[in-house]
Backbone as a printed PyTorch tensor [residue, N CA C, xyz], in Angstrom:
tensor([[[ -98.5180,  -86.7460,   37.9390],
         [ -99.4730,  -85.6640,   38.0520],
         [ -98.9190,  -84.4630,   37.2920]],

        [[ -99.8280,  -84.0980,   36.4940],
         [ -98.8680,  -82.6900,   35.6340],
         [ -99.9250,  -81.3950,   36.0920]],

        [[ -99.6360,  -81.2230,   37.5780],
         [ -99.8630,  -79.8420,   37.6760],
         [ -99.7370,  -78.5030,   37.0060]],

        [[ -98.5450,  -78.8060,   36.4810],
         [ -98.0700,  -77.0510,   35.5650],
         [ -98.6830,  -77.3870,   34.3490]],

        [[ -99.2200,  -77.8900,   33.7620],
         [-100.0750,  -78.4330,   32.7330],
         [-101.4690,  -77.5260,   33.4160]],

        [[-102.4060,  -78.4750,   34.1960],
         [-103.7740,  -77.6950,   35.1710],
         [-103.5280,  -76.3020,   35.6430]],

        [[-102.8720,  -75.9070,   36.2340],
         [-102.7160,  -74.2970,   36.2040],
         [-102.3940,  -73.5900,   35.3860]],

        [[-101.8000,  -73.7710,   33.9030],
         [-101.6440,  -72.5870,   33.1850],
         [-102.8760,  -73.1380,   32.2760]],

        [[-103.2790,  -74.2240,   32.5370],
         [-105.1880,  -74.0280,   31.5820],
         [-106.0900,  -73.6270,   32.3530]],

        [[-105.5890,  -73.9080,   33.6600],
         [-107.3430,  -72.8690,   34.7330],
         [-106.7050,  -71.4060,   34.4030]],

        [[-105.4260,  -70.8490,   34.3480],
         [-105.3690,  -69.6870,   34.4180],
         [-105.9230,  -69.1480,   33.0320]],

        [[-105.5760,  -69.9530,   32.1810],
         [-105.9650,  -69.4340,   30.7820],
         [-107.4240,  -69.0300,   31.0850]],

        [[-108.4130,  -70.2510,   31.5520],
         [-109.7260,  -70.2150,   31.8300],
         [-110.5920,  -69.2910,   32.6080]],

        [[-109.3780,  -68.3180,   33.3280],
         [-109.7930,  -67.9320,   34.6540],
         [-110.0500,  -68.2080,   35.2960]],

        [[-109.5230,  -69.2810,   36.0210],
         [-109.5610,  -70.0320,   37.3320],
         [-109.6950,  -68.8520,   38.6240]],

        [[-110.9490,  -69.3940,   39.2410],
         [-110.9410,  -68.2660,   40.4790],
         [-109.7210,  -68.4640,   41.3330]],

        [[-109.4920,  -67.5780,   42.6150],
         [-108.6210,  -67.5760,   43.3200],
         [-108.6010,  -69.1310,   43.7150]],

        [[-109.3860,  -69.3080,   44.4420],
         [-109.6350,  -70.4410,   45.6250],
         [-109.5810,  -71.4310,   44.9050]],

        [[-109.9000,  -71.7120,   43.2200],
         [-109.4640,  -73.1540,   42.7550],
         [-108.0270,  -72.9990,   42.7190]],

        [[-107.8500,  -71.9470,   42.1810],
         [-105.8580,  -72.1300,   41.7170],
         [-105.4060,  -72.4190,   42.8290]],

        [[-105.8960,  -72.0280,   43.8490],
         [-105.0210,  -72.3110,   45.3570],
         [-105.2550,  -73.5880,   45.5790]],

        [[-106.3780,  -74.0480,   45.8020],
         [-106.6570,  -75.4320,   45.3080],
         [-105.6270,  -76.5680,   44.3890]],

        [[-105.8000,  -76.1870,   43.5770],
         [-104.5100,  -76.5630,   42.9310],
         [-103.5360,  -77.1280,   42.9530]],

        [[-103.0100,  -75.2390,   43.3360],
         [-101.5320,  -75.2260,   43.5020],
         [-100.9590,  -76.3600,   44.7720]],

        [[-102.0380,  -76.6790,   45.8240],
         [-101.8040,  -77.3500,   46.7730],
         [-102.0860,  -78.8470,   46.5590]],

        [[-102.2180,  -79.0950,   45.8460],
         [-102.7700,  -80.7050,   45.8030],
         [-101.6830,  -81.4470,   45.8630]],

        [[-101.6880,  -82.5180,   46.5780],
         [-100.0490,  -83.3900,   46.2570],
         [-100.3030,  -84.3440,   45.6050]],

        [[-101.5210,  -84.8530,   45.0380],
         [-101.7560,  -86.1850,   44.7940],
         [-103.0560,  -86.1770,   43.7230]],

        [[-103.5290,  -87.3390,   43.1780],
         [-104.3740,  -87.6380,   42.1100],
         [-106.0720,  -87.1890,   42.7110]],

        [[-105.9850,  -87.8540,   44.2960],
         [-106.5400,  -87.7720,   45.0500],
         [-107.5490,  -86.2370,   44.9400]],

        [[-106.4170,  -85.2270,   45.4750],
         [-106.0310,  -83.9080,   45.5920],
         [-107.0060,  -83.2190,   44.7640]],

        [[-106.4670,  -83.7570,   43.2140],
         [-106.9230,  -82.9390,   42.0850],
         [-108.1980,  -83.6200,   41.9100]],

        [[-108.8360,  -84.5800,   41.9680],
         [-109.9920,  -84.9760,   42.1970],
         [-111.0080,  -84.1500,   42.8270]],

        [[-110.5700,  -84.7040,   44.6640],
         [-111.3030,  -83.3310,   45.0000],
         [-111.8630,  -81.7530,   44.6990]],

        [[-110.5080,  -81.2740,   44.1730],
         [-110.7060,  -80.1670,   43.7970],
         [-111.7250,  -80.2510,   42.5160]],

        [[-111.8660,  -81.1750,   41.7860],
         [-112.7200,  -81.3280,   40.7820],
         [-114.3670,  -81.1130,   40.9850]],

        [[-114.4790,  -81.7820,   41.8640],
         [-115.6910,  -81.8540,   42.6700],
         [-116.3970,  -80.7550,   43.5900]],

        [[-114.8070,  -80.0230,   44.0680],
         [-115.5460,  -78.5500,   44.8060],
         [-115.9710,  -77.5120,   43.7210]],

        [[-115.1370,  -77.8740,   42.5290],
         [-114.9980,  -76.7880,   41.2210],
         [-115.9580,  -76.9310,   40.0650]],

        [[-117.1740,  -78.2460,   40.5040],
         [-117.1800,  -78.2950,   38.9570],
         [-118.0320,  -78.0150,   38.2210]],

        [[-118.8170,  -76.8600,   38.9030],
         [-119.5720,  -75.9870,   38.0570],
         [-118.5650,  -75.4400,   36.9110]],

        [[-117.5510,  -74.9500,   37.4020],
         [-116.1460,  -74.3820,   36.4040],
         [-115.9730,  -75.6850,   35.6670]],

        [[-115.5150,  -76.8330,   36.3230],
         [-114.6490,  -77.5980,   35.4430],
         [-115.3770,  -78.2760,   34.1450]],

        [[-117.0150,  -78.3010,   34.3750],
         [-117.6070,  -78.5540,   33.4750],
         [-118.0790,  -77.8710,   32.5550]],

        [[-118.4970,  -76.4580,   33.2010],
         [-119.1090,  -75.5340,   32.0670],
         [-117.4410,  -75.3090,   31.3110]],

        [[-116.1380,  -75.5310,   31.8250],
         [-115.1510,  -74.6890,   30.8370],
         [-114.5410,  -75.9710,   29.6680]],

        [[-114.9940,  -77.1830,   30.9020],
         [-114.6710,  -78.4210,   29.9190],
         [-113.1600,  -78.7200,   30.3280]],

        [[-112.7870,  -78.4230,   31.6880],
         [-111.6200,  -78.5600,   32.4330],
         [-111.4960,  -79.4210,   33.4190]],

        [[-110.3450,  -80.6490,   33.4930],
         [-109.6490,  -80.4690,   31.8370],
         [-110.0690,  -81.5270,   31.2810]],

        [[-109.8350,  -81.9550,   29.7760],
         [-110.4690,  -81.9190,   29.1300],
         [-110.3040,  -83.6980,   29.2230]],

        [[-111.2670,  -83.8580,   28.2370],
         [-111.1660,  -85.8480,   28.7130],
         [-110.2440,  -86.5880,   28.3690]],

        [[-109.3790,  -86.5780,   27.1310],
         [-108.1090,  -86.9980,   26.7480],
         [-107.0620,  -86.8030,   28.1030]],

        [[-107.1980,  -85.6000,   29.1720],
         [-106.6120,  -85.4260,   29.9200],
         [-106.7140,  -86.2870,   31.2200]],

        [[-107.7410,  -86.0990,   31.5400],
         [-108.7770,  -87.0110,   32.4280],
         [-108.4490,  -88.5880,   32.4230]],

        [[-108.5790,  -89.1020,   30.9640],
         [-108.1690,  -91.0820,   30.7000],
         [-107.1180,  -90.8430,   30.9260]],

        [[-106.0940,  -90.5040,   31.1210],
         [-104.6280,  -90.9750,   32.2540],
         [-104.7710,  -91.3130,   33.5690]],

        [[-106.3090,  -90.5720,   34.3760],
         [-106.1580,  -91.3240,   35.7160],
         [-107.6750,  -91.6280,   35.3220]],

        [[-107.8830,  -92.9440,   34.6170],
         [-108.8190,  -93.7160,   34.5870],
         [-109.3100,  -94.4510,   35.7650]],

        [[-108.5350,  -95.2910,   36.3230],
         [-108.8790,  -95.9610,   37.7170],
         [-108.8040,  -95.3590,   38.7720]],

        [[-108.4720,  -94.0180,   38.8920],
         [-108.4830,  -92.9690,   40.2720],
         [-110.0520,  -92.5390,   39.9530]],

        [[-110.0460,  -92.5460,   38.9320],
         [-111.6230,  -91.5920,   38.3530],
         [-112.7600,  -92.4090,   39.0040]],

        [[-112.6270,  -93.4860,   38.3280],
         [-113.7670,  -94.8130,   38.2880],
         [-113.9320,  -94.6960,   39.8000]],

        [[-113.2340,  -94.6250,   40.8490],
         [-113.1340,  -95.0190,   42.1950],
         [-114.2980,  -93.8980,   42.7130]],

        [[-113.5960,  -92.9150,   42.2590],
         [-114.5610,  -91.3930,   42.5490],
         [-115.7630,  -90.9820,   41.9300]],

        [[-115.9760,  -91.7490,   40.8550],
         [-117.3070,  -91.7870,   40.2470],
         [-117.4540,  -90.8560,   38.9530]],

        [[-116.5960,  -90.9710,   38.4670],
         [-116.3370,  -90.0100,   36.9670],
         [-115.6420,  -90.8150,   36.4840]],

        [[-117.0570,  -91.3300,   34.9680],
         [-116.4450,  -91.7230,   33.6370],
         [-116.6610,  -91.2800,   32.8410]],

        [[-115.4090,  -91.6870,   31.8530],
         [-115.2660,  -91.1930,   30.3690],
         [-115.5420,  -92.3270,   29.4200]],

        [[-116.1060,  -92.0440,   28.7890],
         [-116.1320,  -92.6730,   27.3970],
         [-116.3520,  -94.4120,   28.3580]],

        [[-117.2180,  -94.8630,   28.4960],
         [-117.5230,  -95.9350,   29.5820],
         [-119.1630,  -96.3510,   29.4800]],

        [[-119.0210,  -97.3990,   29.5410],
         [-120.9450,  -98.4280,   29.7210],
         [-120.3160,  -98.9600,   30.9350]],

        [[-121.3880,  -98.4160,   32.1040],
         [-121.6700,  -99.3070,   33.4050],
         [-123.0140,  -99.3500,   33.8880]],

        [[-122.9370, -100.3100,   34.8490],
         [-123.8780, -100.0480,   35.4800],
         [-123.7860, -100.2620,   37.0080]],

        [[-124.5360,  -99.4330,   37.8090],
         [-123.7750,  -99.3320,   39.2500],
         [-125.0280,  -98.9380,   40.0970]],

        [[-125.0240,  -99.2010,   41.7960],
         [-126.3800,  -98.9090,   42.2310],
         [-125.5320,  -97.9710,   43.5480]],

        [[-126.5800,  -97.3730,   44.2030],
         [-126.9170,  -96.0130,   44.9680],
         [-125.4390,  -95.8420,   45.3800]],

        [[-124.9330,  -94.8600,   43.8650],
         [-123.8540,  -93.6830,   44.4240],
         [-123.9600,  -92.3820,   44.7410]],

        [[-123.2110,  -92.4550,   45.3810],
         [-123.4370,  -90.4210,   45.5700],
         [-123.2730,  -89.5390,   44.9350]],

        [[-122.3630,  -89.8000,   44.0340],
         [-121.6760,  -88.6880,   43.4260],
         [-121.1800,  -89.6040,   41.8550]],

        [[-121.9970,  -89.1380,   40.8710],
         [-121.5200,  -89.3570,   39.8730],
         [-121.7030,  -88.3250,   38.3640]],

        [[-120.2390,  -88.7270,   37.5420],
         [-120.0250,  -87.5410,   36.6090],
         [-119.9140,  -88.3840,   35.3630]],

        [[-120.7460,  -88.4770,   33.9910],
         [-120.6230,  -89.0990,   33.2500],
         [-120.3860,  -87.9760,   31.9270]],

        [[-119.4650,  -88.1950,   31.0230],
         [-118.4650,  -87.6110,   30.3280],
         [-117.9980,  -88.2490,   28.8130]],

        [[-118.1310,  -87.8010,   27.9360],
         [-117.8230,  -88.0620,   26.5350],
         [-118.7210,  -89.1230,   26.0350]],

        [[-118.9290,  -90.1840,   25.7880],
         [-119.7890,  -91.1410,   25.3310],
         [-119.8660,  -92.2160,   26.0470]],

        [[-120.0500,  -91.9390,   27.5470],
         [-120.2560,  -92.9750,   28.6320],
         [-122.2020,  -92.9920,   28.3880]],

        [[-122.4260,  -94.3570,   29.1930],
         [-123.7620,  -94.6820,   29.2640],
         [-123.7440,  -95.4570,   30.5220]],

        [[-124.9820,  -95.2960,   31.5070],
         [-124.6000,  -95.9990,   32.7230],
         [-126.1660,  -96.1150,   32.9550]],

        [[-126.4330,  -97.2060,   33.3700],
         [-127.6280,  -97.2970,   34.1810],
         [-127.7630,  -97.5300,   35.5540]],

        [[-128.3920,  -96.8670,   36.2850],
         [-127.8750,  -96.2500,   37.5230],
         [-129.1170,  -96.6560,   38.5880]],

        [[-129.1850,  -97.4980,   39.2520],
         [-130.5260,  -97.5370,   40.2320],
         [-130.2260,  -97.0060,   41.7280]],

        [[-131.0670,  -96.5170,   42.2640],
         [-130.6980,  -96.0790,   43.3600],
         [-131.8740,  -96.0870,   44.0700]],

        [[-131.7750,  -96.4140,   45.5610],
         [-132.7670,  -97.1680,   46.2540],
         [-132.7610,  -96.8410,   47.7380]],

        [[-134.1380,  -97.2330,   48.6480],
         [-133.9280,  -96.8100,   50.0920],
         [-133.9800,  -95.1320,   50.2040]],

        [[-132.7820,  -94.8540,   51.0100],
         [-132.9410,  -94.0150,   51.4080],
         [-131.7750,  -92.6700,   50.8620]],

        [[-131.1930,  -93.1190,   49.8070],
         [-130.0620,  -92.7170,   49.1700],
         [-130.6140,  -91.4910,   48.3920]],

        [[-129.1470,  -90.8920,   48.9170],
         [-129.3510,  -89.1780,   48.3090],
         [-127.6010,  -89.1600,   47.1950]],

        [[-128.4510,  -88.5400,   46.0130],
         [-126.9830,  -89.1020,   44.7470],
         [-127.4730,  -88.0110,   44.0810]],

        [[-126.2190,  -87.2360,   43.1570],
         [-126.1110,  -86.2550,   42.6230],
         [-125.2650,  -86.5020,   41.3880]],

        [[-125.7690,  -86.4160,   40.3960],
         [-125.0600,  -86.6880,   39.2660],
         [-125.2810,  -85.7520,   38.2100]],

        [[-123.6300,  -85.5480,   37.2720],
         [-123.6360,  -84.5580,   35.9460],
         [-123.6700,  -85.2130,   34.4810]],

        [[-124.0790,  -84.5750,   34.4740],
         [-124.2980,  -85.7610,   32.5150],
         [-123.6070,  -84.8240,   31.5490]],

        [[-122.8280,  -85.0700,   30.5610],
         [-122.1230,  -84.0030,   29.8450],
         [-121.8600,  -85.0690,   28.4000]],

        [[-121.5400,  -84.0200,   27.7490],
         [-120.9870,  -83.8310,   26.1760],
         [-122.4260,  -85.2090,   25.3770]],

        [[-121.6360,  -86.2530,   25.3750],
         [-123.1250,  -86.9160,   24.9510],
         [-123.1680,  -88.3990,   25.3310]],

        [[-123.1440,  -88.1920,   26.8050],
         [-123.6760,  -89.2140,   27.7670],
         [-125.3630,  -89.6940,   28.0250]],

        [[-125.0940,  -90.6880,   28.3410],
         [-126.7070,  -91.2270,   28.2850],
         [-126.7350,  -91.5260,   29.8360]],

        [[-127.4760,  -91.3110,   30.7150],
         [-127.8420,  -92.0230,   31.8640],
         [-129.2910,  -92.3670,   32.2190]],

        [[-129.3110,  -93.6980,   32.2290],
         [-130.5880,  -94.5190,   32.7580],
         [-130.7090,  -94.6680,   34.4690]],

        [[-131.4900,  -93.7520,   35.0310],
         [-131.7340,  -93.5480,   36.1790],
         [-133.1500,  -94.4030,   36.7630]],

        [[-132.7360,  -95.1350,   37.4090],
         [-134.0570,  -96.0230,   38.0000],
         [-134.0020,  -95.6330,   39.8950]],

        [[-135.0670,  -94.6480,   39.9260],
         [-135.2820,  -94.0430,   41.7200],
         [-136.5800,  -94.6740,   41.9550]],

        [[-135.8890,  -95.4780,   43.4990],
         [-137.2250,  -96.4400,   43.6260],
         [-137.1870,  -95.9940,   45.7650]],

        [[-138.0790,  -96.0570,   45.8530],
         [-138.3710,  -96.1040,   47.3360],
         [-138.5950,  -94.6470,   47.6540]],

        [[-137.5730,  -94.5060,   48.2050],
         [-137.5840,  -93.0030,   49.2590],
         [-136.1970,  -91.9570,   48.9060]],

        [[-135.6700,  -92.6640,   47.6030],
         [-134.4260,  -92.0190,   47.1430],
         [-134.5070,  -90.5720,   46.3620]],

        [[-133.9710,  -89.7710,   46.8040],
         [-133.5840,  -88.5020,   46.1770],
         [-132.0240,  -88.4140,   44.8030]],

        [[-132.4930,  -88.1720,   43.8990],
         [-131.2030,  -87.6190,   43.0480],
         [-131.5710,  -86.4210,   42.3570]],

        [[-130.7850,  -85.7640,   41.9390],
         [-130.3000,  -84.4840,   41.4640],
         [-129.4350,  -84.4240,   40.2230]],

        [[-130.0920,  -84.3780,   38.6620],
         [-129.1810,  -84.1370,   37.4950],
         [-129.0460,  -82.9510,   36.5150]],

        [[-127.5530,  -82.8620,   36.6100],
         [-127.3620,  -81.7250,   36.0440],
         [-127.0560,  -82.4180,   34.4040]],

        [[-127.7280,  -81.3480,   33.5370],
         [-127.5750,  -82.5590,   32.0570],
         [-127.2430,  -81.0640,   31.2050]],

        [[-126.2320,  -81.3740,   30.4750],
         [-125.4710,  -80.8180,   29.8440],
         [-124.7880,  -81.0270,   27.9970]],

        [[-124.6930,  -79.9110,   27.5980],
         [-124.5540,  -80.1910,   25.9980],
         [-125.5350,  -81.1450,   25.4790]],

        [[-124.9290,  -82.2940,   24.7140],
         [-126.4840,  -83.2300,   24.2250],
         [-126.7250,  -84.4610,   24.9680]],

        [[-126.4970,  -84.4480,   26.0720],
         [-126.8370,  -85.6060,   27.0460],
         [-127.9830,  -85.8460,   27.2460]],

        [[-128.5460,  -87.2770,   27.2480],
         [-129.8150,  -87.8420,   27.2020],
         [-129.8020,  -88.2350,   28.8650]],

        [[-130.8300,  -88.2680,   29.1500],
         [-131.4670,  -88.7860,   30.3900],
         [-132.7890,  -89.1280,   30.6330]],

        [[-133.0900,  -90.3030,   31.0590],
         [-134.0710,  -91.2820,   30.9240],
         [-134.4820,  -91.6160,   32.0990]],

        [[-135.8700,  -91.1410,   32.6710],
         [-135.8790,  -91.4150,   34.1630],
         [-137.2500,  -92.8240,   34.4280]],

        [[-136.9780,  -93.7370,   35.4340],
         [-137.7620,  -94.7870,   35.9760],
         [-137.6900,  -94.3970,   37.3580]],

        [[-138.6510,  -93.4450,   38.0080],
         [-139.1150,  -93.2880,   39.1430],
         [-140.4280,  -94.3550,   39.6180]],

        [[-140.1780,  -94.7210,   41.2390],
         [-141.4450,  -95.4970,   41.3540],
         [-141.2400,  -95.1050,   43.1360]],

        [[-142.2270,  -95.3660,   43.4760],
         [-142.4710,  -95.1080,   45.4440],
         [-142.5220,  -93.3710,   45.8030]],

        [[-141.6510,  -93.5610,   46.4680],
         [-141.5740,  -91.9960,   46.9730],
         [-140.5260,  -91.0670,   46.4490]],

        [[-139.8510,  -91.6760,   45.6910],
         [-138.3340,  -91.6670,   45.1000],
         [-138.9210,  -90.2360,   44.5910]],

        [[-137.9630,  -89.1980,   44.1640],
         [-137.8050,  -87.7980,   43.9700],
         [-136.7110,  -87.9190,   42.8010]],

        [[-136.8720,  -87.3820,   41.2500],
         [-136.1710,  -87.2410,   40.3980],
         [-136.1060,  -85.7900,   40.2090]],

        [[-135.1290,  -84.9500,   40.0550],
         [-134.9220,  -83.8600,   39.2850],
         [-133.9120,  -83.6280,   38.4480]],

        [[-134.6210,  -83.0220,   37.2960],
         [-133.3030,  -82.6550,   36.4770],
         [-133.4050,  -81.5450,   35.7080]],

        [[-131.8410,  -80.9060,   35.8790],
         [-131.7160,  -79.4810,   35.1710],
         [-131.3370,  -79.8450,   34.0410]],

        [[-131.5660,  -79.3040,   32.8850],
         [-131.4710,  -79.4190,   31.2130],
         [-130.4810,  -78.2900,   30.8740]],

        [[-129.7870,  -78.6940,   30.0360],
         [-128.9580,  -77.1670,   29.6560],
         [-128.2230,  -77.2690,   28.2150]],

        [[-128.4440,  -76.2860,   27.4720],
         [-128.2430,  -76.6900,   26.3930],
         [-128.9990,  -77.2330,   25.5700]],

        [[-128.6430,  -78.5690,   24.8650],
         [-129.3900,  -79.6210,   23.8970],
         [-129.8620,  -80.3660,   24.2850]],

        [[-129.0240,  -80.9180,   26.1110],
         [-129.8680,  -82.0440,   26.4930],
         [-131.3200,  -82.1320,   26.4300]],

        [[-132.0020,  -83.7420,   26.8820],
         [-133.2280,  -84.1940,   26.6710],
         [-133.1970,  -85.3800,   27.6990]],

        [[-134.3500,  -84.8140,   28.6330],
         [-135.3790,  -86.0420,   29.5060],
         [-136.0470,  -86.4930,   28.8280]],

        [[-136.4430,  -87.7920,   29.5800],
         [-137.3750,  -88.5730,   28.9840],
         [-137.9590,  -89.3790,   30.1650]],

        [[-139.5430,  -89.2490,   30.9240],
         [-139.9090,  -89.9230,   32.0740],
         [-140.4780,  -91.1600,   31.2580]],

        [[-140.1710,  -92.5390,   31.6120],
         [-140.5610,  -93.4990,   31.2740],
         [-141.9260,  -93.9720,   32.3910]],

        [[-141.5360,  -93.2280,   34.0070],
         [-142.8320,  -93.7800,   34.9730],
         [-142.0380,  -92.6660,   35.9950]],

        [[-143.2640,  -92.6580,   37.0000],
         [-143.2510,  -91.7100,   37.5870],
         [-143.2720,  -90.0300,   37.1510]],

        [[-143.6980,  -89.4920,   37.8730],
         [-143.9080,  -87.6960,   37.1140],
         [-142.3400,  -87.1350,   38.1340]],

        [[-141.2260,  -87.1710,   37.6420],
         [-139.4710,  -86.4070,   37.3630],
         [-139.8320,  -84.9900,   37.5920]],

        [[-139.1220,  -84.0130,   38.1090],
         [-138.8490,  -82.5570,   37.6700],
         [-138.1700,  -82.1370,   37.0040]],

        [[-138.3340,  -81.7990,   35.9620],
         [-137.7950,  -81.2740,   34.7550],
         [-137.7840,  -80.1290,   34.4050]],

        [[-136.5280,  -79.5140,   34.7310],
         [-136.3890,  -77.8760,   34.7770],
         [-135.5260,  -77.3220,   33.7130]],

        [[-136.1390,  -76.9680,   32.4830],
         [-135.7070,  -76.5970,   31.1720],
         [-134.8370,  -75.3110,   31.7370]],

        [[-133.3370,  -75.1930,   31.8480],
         [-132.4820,  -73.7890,   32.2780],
         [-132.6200,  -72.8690,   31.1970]],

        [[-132.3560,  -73.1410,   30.1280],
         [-132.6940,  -72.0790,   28.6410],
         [-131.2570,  -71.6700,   28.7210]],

        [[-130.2260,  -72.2370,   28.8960],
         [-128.9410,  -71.1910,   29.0740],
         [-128.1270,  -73.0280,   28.1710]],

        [[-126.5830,  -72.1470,   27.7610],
         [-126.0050,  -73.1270,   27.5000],
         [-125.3840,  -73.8880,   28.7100]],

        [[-124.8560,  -73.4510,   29.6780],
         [-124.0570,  -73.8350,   30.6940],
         [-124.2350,  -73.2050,   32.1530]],

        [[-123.6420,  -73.1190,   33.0460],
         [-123.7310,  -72.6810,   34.2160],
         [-123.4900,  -71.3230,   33.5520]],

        [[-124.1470,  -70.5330,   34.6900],
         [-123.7660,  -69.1790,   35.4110],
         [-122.6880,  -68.9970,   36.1720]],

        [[-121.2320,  -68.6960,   35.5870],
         [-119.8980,  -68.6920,   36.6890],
         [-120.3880,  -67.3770,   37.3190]]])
């Protein structure tokens, strides 16, 4: 784990208090994960850290639901972060509530069928492609270059007009 590496780039970044403390406390791969996930309005709009950094804990990632540079395909997760030139097609079903980030120039094929809720945040030139059917609920925030595309069902599609988050 190269902590003193992650803190003098959040500090560079301006890492708020509560991530650096975050941080500074993590003992494990685990640790810094989490903290990824409480942070990552920051860690994404700053691009922290960065994906070359990230493929060293490839199989801690995959577990937690953040890939890089990766083709999968996987059904009703909760939490997923797709990153550099990953592509995933993603179904999610029942009664499942899943939240996923799309970044740099990821593709995600989202198929919401039943009574499922998801939530996408789409970022730089990330494509996203939605197959809604039943009661299923698609939304997605655009930011940047990204681009929806509803193949069925009527998606929410909320053009932000900004490049990135609002820190």
């Amino acid at each position: 784990m190269e902590l003193t590496y992650l803190l003098t780039e959040a500090e560079i970044l301006n890492g708020c208090d509560g991530g650096m403390e975050q941080l500074r406390n993590a003992k494990d791969v685990n640790d810094l994960i989490q903290c990824y996930y409480d942070r990552i309005d920051y860690c994404l709009a700053n691009n922290f850290p960065d994906n070359e950094f990230l493929l060293q804990y490839r199989d801690e990632l995959r577990d937690a639901g953040v890939f890089v540079d990766e083709k999968i395909s996987i059904e009703n997760r909760d939490k997923l972060v797709l990153l550099g030139n990953s592509e995933c097609n993603l179904t999610i079903g029942k009664w499942a509530v899943s939240r996923a980030y799309v970044k740099h120039n990821a593709k995600l094929l989202i198929k919401a069928e039943d009574s499922s809720i998801i939530m996408i945040d789409a970022l730089d030139d990330a494509v996203i492609t939605v197959e809604e059917s039943g009661n299923a609920r698609v939304i997605v925030n655009l930011y940047a270059n990204s681009e929806c595309e509803a193949l069925s069902g009527n998606p929410r599609i909320i053009q932000k007009n900004r490049f990135t988050y609002e820190l």
